[in-house]
C-alpha positions in Angstrom: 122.7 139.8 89.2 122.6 136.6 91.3 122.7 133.2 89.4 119.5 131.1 89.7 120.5 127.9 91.7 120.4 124.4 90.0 117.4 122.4 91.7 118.0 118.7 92.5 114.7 117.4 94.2 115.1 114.0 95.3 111.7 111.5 96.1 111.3 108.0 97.4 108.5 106.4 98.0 106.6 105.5 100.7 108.9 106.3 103.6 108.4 106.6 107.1 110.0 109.8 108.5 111.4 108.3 111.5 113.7 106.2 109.4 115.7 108.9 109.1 117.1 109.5 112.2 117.4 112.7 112.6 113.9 112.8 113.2 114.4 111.0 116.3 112.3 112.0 119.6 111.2 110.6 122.3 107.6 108.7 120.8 109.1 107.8 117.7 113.5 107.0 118.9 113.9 105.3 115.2 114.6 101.8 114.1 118.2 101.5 114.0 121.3 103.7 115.1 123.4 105.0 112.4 121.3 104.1 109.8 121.0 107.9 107.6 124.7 109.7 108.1 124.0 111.0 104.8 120.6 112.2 105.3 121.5 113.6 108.5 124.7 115.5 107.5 122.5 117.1 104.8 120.2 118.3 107.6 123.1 119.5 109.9 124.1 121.5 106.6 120.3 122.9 105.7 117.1 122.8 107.0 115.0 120.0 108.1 111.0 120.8 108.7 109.9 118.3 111.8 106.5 118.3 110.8 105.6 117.8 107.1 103.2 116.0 105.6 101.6 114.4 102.0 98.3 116.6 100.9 97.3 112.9 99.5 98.8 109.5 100.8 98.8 107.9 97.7 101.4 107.7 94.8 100.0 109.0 91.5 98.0 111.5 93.0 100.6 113.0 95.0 103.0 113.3 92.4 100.9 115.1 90.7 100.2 117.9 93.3 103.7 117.9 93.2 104.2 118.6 89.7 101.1 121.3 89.6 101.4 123.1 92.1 97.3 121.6 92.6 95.7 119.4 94.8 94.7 116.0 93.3 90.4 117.0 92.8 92.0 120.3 91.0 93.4 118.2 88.2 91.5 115.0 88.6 94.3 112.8 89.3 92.4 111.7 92.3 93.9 108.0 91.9 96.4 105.8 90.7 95.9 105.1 86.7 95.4 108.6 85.9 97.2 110.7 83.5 98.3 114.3 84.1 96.6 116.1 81.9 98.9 117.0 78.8 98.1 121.0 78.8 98.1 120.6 82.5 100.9 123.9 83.6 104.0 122.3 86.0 106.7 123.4 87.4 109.3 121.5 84.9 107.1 123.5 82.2 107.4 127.3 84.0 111.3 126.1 84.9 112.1 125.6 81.3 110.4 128.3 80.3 112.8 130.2 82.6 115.5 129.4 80.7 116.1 126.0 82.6 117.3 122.6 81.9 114.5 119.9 83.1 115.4 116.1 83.5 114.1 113.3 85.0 115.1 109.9 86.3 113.0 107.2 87.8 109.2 106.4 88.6 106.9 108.8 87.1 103.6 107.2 87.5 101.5 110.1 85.7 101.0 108.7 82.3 98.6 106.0 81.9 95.1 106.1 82.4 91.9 103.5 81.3 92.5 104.6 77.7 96.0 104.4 77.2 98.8 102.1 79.0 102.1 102.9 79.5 103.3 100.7 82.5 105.6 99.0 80.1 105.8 101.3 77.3 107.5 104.3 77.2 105.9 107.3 78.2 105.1 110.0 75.0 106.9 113.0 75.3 103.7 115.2 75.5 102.8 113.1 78.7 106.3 114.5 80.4 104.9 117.0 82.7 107.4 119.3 80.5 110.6 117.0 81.1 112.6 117.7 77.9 116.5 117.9 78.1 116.5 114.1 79.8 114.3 111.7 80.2 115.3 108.0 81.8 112.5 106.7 83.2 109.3 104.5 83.6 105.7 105.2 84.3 105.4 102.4 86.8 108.8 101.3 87.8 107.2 98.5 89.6 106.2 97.0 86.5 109.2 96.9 84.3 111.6 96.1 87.0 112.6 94.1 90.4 114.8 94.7 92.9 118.0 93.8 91.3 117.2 94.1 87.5 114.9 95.8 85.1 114.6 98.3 82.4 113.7 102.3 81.7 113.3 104.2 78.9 115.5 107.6 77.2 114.1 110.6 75.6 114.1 108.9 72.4 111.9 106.0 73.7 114.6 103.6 73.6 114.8 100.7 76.1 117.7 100.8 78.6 118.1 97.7 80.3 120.0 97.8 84.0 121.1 95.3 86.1 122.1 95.3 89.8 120.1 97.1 93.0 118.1 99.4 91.9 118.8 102.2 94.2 122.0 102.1 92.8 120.9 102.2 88.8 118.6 104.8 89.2 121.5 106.5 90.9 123.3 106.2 88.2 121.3 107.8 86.0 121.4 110.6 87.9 125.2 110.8 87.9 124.9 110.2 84.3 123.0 113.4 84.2 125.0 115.2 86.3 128.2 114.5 84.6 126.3 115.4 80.7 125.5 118.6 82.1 128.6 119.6 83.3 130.6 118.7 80.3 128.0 120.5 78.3 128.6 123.7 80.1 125.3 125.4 78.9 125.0 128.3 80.8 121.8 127.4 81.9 120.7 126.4 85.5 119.5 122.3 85.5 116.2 121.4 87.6 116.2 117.4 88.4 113.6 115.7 89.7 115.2 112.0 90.8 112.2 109.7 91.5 113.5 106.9 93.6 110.6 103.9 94.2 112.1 102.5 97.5 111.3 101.2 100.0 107.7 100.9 98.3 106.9 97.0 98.4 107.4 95.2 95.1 103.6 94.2 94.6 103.7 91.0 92.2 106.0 89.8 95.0 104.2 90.6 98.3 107.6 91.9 100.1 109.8 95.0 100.0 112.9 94.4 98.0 116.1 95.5 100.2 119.8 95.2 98.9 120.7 91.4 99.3 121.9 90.5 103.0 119.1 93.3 104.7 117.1 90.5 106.2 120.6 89.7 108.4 121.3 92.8 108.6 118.5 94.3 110.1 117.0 91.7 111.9 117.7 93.8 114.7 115.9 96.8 115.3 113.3 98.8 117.4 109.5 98.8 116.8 107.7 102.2 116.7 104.3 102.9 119.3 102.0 102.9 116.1 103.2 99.6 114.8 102.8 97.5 118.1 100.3 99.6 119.3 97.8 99.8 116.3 98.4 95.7 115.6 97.3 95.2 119.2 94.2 97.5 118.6 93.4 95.9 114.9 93.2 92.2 116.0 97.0 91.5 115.2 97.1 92.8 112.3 100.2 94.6 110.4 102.9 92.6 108.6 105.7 94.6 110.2 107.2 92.2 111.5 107.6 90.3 108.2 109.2 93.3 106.2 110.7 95.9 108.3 114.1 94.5 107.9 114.0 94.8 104.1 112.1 98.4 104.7 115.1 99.4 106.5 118.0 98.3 103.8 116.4 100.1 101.6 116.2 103.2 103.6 119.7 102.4 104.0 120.5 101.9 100.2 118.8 105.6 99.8 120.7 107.4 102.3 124.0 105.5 100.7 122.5 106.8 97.4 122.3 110.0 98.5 126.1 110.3 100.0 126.8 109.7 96.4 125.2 111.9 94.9 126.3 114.8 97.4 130.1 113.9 96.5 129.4 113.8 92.5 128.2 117.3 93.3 131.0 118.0 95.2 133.2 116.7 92.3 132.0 118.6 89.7 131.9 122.0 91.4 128.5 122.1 91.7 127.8 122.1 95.4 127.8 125.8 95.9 124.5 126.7 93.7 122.4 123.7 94.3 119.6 123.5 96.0 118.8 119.6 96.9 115.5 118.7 98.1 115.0 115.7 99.8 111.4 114.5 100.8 108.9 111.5 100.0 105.2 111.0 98.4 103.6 109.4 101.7 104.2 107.2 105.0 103.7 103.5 105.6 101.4 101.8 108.6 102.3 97.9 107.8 98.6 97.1 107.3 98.0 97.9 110.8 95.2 100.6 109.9 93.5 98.9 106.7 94.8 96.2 104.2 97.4 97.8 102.5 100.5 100.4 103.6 98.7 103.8 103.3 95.6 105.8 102.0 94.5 106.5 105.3 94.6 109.9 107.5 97.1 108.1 110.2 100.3 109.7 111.2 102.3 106.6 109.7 100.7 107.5 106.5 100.6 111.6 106.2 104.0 112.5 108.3 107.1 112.4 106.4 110.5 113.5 106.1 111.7 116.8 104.5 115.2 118.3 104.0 116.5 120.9 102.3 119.7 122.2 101.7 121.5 125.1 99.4 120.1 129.1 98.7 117.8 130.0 100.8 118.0 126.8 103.5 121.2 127.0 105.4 121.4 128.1 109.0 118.6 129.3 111.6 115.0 130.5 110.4 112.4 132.8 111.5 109.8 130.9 113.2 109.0 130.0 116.3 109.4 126.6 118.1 112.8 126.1 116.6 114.3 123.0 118.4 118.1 125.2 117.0 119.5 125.9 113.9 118.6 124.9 111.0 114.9 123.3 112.1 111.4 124.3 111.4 108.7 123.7 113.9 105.7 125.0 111.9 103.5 122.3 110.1 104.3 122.2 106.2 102.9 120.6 103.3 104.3 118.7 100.5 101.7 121.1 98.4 104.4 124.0 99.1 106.9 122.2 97.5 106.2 123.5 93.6 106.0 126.9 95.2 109.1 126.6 97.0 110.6 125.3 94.0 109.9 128.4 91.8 110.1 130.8 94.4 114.3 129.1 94.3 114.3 130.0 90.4 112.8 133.2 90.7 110.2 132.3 88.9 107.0 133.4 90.1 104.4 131.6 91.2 101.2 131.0 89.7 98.5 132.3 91.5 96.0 129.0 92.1 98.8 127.4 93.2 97.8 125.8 96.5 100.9 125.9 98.9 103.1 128.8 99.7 107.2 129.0 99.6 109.0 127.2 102.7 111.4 129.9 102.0 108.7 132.4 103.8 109.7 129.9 107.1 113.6 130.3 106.6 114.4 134.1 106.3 115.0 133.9 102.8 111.5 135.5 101.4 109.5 137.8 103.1 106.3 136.3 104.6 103.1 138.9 104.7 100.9 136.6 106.6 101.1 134.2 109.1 101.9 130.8 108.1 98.8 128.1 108.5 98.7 126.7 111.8 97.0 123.3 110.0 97.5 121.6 107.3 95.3 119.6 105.1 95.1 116.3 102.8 92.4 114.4 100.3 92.6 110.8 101.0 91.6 108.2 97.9 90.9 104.6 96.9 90.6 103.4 100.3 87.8 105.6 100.8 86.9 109.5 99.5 88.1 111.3 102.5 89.6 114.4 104.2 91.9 114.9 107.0 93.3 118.0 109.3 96.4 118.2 111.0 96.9 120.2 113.8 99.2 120.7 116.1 97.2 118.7 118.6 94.6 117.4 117.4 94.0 115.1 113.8 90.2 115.3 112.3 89.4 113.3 109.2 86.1 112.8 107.6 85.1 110.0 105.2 81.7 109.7 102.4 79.7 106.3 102.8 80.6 105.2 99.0 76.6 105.7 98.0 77.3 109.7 98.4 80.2 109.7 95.9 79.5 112.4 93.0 80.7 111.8 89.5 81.0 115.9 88.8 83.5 116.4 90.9 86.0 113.6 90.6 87.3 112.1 94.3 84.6 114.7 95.9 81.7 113.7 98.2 78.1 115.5 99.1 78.2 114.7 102.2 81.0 112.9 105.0 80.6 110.9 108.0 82.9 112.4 110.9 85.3 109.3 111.4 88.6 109.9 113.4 89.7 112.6 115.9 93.1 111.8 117.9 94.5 113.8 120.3 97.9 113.9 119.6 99.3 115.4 122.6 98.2 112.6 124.8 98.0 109.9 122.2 100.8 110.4 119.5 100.4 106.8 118.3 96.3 107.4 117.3 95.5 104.7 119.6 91.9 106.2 120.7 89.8 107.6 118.6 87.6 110.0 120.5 85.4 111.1 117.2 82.3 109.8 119.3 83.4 111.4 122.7 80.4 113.9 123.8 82.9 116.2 125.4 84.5 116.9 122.5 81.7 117.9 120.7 83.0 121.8 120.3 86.3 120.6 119.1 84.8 118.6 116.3 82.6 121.2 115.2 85.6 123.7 115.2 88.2 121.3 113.2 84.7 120.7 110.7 84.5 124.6 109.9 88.2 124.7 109.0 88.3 121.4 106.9 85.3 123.0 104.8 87.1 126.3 104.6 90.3 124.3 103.3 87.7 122.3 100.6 86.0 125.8 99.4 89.6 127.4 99.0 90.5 124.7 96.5 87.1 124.3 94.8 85.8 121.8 96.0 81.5 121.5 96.2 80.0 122.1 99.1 79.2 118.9 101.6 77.8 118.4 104.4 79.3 116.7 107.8 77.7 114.8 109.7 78.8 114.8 113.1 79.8 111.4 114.5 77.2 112.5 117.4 73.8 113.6 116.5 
């Protein structure tokens, strides 16, 4: 009988995918040489999928889908400040129940809600998600810390004060983790989920919060199409050039974090049978598409990075459009992470669970259908919208706020047809051509599969009204 593999899945926040450079290509070269060895020696090792993207470009709401296995409508976490339901079923819940160890370390941003407040409180043990066996964490980091000091709390709701970068304390606790487990020698298989909250801005500060000495550091770099492009389209706006150095130390303190982590594992034997995810919850535009960093259907908000590495994600995979060993072409969701997650375990997979397991894409589970040639994401706060990705053309949809429906939380009755890019001829969404008349018959085909996507998951019926009547 094979051993089920620990499960180490590691999350920043906010994080462009072309930081990391093996992501490199020709529209998007990266910012700065050298500036992920770790990152890109754990792709070398595994498998890294080129095009992956959030299912909801906003933070509480995507770590929620990521913890149910459900997009954000399906358990009403459809913005920041709202709690996971307590009975809600996760995949820390099914894992334990599979004989597993569950911990968790870092920002968990699920807990509070307009009744209850836990930004600075720690977070009840029935509002876990099913994290029981450790627990060092805060519901909104950014609130009970800074860049070089702050505060989480244990399992037993006790304040641990930290000092020093961040990156580096939360890494900590992780080691600290690690280094329990393996003295305790339980038997059982761990599942971590490491919640990192850089390079996320710090918001009572206005700036991005990167190891002292980044501003120097970095000063240098290159300047993606989007950014200059987009701040030339929007009337100069985008604060890029204010905080990209910072950005980029702390995409530089994460991949140090994770070279760290890889040799703890390495240390303590534990290499072999670990699975190590390594992804984020959404992009970052620099306030070049609206007034904040995301919640928009943009490239620089919806495409990020994903790596994997351990069972099941080592060497070449099955589908087509490899670029060589070891990397997946097809267009993947962060919603098929909880599957891919149990699928790992062996445990199976609920059946409303939205996504399907990557492992279907990398030889190591047999795939009955074809894998989705789109994928699709639910937008929030900024507006109540819907985007489709495909792989050439990007369709989103947005409700005038008047057409908002309280019955079905973050849903709309009807949507105004607001963005189509063509991404073959304009990867930096530089021209919208949602009101181009030849285009009509694409528009109406991209509409009939976002409302197929919105019936599969529940949502009402709407109707779309072309951006061209």
């Amino acid at each position: 009988m094979s051993i089920p593999p620990n499960i180490l899945f590691v999350l920043s926040d906010q994080q462009r995918f072309d930081t990391i450079n093996c992501y490199r290509e020709p529209n998007f070269p990266g910012f700065v040489d050298g500036l992920t060895p770790n990152l890109d020696a754990m792709a070398a090792r595994g498998v890294r999928f080129r095009h992956t993207f959030t299912m909801q470009p906003v933070c509480g709401p995507a770590r929620s889908c990521l913890q149910s296995g459900l997009y954000a409508t399906q358990t009403g976490c459809v913005v920041n400040n709202r709690s996971l339901p307590i009975d809600q079923p996760t995949i820390a819940k099914l894992l334990g129940a599979a004989g597993y160890e569950t911990a968790y370390v870092g920002k968990w941003h699920l807990a509070s809600d307009g009744q209850d407040n836990f930004r600075t409180r720690p977070v009840p043990a029935e509002r876990r998600g099913g994290y029981r066996d450790y627990w060092m964490a805060a519901d909104v980091l950014e609130f009970t810390s800074h860049g070089y000091e702050g505060y989480y709390f244990d399992k037993d709701n006790r304040r641990v004060d930290w000092e020093g970068y961040r990156v580096e304390a939360t890494t900590h606790f992780v080691l600290e983790y690690l280094r329990q487990y393996h003295t305790r020698r339980s038997g059982k298989p761990f599942f971590m989920f490491a919640s990192f909250i850089e390079p996320h801005q710090q918001n009572d500060l206005n700036r991005y919060v990167g190891p002292i000495g980044s501003k120097q550091r970095f000063a240098q770099h290159r300047v993606p199409g989007d950014l200059i492009g987009a701040t030339k389209i929007n009337g100069g706006k985008g604060d890029w050039p204010r905080h990209l150095p910072d950005y980029l130390g702390c995409c530089d303190a994460l991949d140090r974090a994770m070279g760290t982590i890889f040799h703890e594992l390495d240390m303590l034997g534990l290499s072999d049978n670990t699975l190590v995810i390594y992804t984020t919850d959404h992009g970052c535009h620099f306030c070049t598409r609206n007034g904040e960093y995301k919640r928009s259907p943009h490239e620089a908000s919806l495409r990020i990075p994903l790596i994997i590495q351990g069972p099941g994600f080592t060497g070449p995979h099955r589908g087509a459009g490899s670029q060589g060993p070891g990397v997946v072409d097809e267009l993947v969701s962060l919603i098929d992470l909880p599957a891919t997650v149990l699928h790992a375990a062996g445990v199976v997979v609920p059946g409303n669970f939205a996504g399907r397991p990557l492992q279907q894409l990398t030889g190591a589970a047999r795939c009955d259908h074809p894998w989705p040639d789109d994928v699709y994401a639910q937008i929030s706060e900024s507006q109540t919208g819907r985007a489709l990705r495909t792989a050439r053309w990007k369709y989103g949809i947005a409700a005038p706020e008047k057409d908002w429906i309280d019955a079905a939380p973050g849903c709309a009755a009807r949507y105004t047809e607001a963005v189509l890019y063509d991404l073959e001829n304009d990867p930096y969404e530089l021209n919208n051509l949602v009101g181009e008349p030849s285009l009509a018959t694409v528009r109406a085909e991209l509409a009939s599969r976002i409302k197929e996507r919105m019936r599969r998951i529940g949502e009402p019926a709407c109707e779309i009204v072309p951006a061209l009547t």
